[in-house]
C-alpha positions in Angstrom: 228.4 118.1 275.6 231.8 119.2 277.3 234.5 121.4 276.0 238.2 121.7 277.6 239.7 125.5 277.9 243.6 124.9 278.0 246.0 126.4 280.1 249.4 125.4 281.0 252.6 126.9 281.9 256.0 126.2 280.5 257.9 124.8 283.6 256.4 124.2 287.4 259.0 123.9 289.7 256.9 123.7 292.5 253.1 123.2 293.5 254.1 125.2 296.8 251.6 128.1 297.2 250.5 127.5 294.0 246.9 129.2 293.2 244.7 128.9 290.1 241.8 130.9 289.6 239.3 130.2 286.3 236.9 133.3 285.9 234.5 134.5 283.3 235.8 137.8 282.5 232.6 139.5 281.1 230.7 139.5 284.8 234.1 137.7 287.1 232.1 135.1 288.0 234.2 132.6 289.7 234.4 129.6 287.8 236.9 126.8 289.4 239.5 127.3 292.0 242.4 125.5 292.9 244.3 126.5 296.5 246.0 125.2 298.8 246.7 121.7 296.7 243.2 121.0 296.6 240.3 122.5 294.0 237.7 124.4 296.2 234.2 123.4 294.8 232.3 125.5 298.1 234.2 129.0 296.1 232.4 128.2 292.7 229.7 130.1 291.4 226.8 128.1 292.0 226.0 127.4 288.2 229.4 125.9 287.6 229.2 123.3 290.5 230.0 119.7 289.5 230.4 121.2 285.8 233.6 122.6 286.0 236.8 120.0 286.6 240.6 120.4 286.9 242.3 117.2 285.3 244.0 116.5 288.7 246.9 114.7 287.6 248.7 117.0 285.4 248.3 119.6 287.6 252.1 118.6 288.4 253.1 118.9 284.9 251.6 122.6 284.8 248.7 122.1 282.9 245.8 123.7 284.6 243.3 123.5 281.7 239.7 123.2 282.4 236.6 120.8 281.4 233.4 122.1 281.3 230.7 119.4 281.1 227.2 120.1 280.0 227.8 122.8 278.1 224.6 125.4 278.0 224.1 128.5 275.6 224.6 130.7 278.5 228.4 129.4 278.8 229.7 130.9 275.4 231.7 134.2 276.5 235.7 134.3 277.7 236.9 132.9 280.1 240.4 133.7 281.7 242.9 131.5 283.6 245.2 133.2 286.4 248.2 131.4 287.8 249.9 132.6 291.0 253.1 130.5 291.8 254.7 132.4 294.8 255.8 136.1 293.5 255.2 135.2 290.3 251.6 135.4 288.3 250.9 134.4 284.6 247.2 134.6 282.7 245.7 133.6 279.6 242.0 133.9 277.6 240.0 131.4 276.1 236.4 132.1 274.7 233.8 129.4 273.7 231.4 130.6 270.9 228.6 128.9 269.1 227.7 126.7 271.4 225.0 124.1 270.4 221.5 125.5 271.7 218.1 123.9 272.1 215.7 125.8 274.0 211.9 124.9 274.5 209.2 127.3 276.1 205.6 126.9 276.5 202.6 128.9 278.6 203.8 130.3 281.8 200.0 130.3 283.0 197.3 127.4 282.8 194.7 128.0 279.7 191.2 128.2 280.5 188.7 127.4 277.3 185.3 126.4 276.8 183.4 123.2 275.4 183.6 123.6 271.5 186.1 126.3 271.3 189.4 126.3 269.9 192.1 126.9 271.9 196.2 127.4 271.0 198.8 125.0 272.6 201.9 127.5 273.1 205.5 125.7 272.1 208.6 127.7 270.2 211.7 126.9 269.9 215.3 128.6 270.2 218.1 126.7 268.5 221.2 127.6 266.1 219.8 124.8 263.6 216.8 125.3 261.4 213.6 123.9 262.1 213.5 122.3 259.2 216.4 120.1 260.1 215.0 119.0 263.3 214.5 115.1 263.7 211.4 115.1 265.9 208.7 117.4 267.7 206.2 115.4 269.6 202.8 116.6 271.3 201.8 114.2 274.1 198.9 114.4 276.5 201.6 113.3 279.8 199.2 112.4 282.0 197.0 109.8 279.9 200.3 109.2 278.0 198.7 109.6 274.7 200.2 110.8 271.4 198.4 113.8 270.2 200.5 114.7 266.8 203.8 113.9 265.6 206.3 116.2 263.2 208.3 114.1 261.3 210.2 114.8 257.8 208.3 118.1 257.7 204.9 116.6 257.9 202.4 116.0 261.3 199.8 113.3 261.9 198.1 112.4 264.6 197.8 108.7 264.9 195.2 108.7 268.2 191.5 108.4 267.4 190.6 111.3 269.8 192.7 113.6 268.5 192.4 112.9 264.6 191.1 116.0 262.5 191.4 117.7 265.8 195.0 118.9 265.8 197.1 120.8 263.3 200.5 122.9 263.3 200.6 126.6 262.3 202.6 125.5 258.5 203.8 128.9 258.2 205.2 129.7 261.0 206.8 126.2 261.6 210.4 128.0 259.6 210.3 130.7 262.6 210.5 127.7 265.2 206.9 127.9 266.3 205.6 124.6 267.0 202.1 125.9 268.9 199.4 123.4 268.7 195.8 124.0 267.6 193.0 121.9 269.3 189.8 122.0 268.1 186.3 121.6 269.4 188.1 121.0 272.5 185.7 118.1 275.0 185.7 117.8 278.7 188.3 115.0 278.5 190.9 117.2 276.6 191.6 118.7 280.1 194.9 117.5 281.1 198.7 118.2 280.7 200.3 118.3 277.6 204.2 118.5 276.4 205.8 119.4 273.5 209.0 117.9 272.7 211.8 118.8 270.2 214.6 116.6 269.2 217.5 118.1 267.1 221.0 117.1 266.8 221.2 114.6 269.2 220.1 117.1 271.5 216.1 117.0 273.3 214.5 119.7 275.3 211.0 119.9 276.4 207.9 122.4 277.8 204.7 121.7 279.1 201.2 123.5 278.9 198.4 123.2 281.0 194.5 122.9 279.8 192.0 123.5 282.9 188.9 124.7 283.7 187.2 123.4 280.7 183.4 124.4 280.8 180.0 125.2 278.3 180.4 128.5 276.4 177.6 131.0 276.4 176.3 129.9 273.7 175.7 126.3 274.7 174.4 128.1 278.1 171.7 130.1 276.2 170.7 126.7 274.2 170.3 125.0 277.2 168.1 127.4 279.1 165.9 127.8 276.0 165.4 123.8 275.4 164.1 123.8 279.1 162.1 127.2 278.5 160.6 125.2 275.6 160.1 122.3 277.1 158.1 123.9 280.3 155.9 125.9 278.0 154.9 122.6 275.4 154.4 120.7 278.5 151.8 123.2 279.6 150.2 123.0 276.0 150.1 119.4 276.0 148.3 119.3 279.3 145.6 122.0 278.0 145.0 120.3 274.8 145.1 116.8 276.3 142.7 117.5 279.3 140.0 118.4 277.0 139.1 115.0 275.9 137.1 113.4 278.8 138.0 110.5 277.5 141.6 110.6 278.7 142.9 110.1 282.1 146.2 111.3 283.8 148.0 107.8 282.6 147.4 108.2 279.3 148.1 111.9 279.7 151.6 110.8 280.5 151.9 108.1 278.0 150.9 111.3 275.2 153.8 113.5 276.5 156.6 110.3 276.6 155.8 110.0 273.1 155.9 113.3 271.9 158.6 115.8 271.0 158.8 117.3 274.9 159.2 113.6 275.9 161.8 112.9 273.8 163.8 116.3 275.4 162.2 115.3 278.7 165.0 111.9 278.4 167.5 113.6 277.1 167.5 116.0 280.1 166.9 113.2 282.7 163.4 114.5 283.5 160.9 112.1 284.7 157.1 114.0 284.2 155.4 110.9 286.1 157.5 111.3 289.3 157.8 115.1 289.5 153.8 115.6 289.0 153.6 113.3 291.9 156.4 113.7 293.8 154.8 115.1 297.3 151.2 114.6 296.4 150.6 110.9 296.1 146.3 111.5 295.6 146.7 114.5 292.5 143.6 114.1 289.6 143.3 115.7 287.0 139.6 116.7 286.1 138.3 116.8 282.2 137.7 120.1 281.4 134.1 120.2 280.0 
């Protein structure tokens, strides 16, 4: 939005050495300058660039107010406008207050989780109107472009298979402008960027959060190495028991094992027991112990 800060003099006789100087007074930070018949943009303060305009064509009728376009929460203060006209100098104070805020901040860092954890999805919000007034707050995953959850008259769903029963809002701590997002049981394809988006009278700001490094927790770890522990020391079993039976020769030996339990882990692991016993010795027998 933009707001105009007025300032005028009664009569201008003359534009000759005119000079008008727009400052905020709380740190004197030059707002707008007008010299020399011509406003200088290369004196502003750099935040005011192409924000802060003169209305050029009534500078002649001695009205030096000031437009201020895309007003931020940072602009509310005073402001004061100086007029020089040869020996003589003039000034007057204007303050802009309650300026219409919406302010979005997320993680500053990446998150790291593990597989099957749960993991928090920072997002609060700073704005002079309620929470509960706001229009809209969106989750998105922005670089599949998928929906994750959507706030809407005070309630959140999540419309996207992946995500359903996965995601939730803190209720309680939505009034306090905290939007954070819970995922849980996060998976390997949850890595990805994610933004939060808050829309609230007519106004939209945004922050992003980053999920990376997703990995096995310990405990997955631990499972694994004791399947393959287990696995090792049935195989061994197998072999003892099985070789007993003269009867049986090393194909059937293997036919036994694909059958059984170890097998069964054997496939899920992507172990193949016929190619690793004779992987590198094409002439191994096994003799029937007697």
């Amino acid at each position: 939005s933009s707001v105009v800060l007025p300032c005028c003099v009664d009569e201008l006789l003359s534009v000759e050495g005119l000079e008008v100087e727009w400052r905020k007074t709380d740190s004197e930070t030059l707002v707008h300058l007008y010299q020399d018949g011509e406003s200088r943009a290369e004196s502003q303060q750099q935040d005011y660039q192409d924000r802060a305009h003169f209305f050029t064509e009534e500078i002649q009728h001695g009205n030096f107010s000031l437009r201020l376009d895309k007003l931020r929460a940072e602009d509310e203060g005073q402001y004061k406008c100086k007029v020089y006209i040869q020996q003589d100098s003039g000034e007057t104070v204007v303050e802009i207050k309650d300026v219409e805020r919406l302010l979005v901040s997320g993680s500053s860092r990446s998150i790291s989780a593990s597989v099957g954890e749960d993991v928090t999805l920072n997002c609060s919000v700073d704005s002079h109107i309620p929470p509960e007034d706001f229009e809209e707050v969106s989750w998105k995953k922005i670089d599949e472009d998928i929906q994750v959850l959507l706030y809407q008259n005070s309630e959140a769903h999540s419309s996207n298979e992946r995500y359903i029963d996965r995601v939730e809002l803190f209720t309680a701590e939505i009034p306090k402008g905290n939007f954070s997002l819970r995922l849980k049981s996060i998976r390997t394809e949850d890595k990805g960027v994610y933004m939060c988006k808050v829309f609230a009278g007519g106004l939209s700001a945004n922050a992003t959060v980053v999920l990376e490094q997703l990995g096995f927790s310990v405990l997955h770890i631990m499972m694994l190495i004791l399947c393959i522990s287990a696995s090792g020391s049935a195989l061994l079993l197998c072999c003892l028991i099985y070789c007993r039976s003269p009867t049986k020769g090393i194909s059937s030996l293997f036919d036994f094992i694909e059958s059984s339990s170890v097998g069964q882990l054997s496939r899920i692991l992507s172990m193949d027991f016929r190619s690793i016993a004779t992987r590198g010795h094409p002439s191994i027998t096994l003799t029937p112990l007697h």
